[in-house]
N, C-alpha and C positions, 0 to 999 in steps of 0.2 A: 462666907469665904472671902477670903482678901486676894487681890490680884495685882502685881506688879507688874504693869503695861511701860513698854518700852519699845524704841525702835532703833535703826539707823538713819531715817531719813528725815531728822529732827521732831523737833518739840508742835512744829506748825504743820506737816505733814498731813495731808485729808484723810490718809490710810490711817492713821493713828487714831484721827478723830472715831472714824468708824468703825475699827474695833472697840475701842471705848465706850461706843453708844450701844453695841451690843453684847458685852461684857457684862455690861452694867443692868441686865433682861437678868441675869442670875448671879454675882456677883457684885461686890464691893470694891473697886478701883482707885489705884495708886497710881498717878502719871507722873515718871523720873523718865526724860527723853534728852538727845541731847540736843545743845541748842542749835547746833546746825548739820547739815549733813553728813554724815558718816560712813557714807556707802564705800565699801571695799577697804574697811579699814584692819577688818579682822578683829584678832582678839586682842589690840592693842591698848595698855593703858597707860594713865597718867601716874608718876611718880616722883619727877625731878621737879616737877613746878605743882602748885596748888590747885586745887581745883574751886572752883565760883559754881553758885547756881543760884539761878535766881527763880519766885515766883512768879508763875502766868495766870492770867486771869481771865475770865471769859466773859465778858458783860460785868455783874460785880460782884462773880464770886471765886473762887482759888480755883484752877484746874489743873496743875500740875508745875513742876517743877525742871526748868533748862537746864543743864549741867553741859560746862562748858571742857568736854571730855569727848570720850567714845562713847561707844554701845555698853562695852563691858564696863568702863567706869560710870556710868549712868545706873545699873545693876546695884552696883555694890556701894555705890551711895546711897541709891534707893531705900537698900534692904541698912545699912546703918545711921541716917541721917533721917529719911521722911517715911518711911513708913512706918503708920501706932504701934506694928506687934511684925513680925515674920510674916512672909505672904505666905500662901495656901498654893499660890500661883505663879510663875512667870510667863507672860507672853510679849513676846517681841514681834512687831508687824502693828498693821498691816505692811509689808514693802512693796514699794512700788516697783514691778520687775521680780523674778521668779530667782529662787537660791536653790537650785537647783545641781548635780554631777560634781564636777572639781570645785564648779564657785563656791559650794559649800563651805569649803578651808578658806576661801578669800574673804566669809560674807560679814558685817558686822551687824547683821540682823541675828546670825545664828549664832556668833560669838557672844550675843548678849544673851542668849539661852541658853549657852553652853556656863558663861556666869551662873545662872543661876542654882545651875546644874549643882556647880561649886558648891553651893550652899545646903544642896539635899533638897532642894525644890525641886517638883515637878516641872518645867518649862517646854515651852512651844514656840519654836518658829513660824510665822505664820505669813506667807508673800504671795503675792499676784502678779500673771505677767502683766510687763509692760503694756500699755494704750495708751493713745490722745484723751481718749475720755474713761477712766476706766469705772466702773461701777464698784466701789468700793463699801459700797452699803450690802450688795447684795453679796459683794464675797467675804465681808466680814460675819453676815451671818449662816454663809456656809461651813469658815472655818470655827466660829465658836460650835456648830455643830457636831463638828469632831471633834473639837476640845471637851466638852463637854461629854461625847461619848467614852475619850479616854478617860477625863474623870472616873466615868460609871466602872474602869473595868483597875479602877484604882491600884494606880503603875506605883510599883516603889519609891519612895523619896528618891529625888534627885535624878528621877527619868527625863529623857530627853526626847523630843519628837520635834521633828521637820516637816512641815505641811507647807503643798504647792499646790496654786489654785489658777489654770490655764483660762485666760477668757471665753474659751469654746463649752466650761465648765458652768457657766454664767445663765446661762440658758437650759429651761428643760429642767430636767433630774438628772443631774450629775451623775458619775459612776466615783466610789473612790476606791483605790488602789493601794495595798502595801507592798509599800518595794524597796529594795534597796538603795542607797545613792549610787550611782556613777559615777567610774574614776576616767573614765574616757580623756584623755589631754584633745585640748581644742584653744582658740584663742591665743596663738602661740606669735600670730602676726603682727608689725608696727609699720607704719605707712609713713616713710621721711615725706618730709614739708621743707621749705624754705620761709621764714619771717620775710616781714620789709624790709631787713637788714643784711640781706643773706648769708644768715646763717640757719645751718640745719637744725630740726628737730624731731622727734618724733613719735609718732599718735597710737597709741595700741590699738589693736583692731577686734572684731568677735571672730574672725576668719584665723584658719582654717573649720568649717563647722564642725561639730560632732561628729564622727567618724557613725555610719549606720551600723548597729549591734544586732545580733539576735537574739543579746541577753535582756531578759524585761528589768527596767533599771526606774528610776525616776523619770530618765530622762524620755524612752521612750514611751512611758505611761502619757506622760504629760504629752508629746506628740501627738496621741490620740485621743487628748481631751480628756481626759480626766484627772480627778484630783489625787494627789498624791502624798502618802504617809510613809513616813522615813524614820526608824528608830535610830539613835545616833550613840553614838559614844565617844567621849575624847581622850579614853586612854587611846595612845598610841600604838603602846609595846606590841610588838609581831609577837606574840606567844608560840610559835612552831620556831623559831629562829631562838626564841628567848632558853629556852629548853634544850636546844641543839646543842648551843654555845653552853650551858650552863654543864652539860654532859666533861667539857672540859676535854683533856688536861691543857692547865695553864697555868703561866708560872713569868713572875718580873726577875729578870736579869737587872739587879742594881749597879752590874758594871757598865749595861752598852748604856748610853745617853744619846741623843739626838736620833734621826730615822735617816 
């Protein structure tokens, strides 16, 4: 099996390391990352300007490839420039910090799985909350654990899955969860500052929190510690609305112009 490992939080990233090293327990690995941060970029890619990548090396031998893009142009380089054959696999993570309810649409960890998706790959998000220290060995081997279980229940090309792995997960035997994401709006606040100069500016915030649900979402799985599986999909279309509208009648007037 071949696997295209990818993240947002660059090419040097510790989480990345230690999906890789556990990947690589069953698995053949392709590291295409990019070469610096990407967090919150989405699904944005490169098109007007070139793209560069260069080798990384690890002591003295090749470990992967910096592509100086996003998440999703890291993907689709990957899968046409460095990797020998089509992957088997997409995994994107480890992240430092949970992709979790609305972040989802923001994340450029799951944007680059949502790549791969592109292509009729299997692909997996794979992120951990935030910590000072976080233990990234022992949650990269929780989540290939369920990589590996989706594996076993071999999901159609081009399946998508979002896995979220809470620190309180870390310890013990975990519990894991299938849920849905959360579309809860939160993070809606910006906090003005004034420079040395004074002039204003100003800082997004995580506040307002999540609003408490009593629907089981990711969101609140992950509150109670446990790990979290999320099937995803990127078509958009509203399918009830799509069908509503198509019921008609409608019709262009080529005389009115403007609205």
């Amino acid at each position: 099996m071949l696997v295209l490992l990818t993240n947002d939080d660059g090419i040097f990233a510790p989480g990345l390391a230690a999906m890789e090293r556990a990947l690589r327990a069953f698995a053949d690995v392709c590291v295409v990352a990019p070469a610096t941060e990407q967090s919150g970029m989405g699904h944005a890619i490169t098109f007007l300007t070139p793209l560069t990548a260069k080798e990384v090396c690890a002591g003295d031998h090749a470990s992967g490839w910096a592509v100086d893009g996003s998440p999703a142009d890291a993907v689709k380089l990957g899968i046409a420039a460095f990797c020998p054959r089509k992957p088997d696999l997409v995994v994107s993570g480890m992240n430092s910090g949970l992709n979790a309810g609305i972040n989802v649409l923001y994340s450029g960890t799951v944007a680059a799985a949502i790549e791969g998706a592109f292509f009729g790959i299997t692909s997996v998000a794979v992120s951990l909350e935030w910590d000072d220290h976080p233990d990234f060995a022992r949650a990269a081997t929780i989540g290939c654990g369920v990589i590996r279980q989706l594996l076993d229940r071999r999901p159609p090309p081009g399946s998508l899955f979002n896995v979220n792995i809470p620190t309180a997960a870390l310890g013990g035997t975990p519990r894991l969860r299938v849920v849905p994401m959360s579309v809860a709006r939160y993070g809606e606040a910006f906090e003005r500052r004034v420079d040395p100069r004074g002039r204003a500016y100003w800082w997004a915030t995580t506040a307002p929190p999540p609003p408490p649900s009593p629907v089981e979402s990711d969101v609140t799985a992950l509150a109670d510690g446990d790990v979290t599986l999320t099937p995803l999909d990127y078509d958009l279309t509203h399918r009830p609305v799509l069908d509503e509208l198509a019921a008609g009648p409608w019709r262009i007037d080529p005389h009115v112009i403007g609205s």
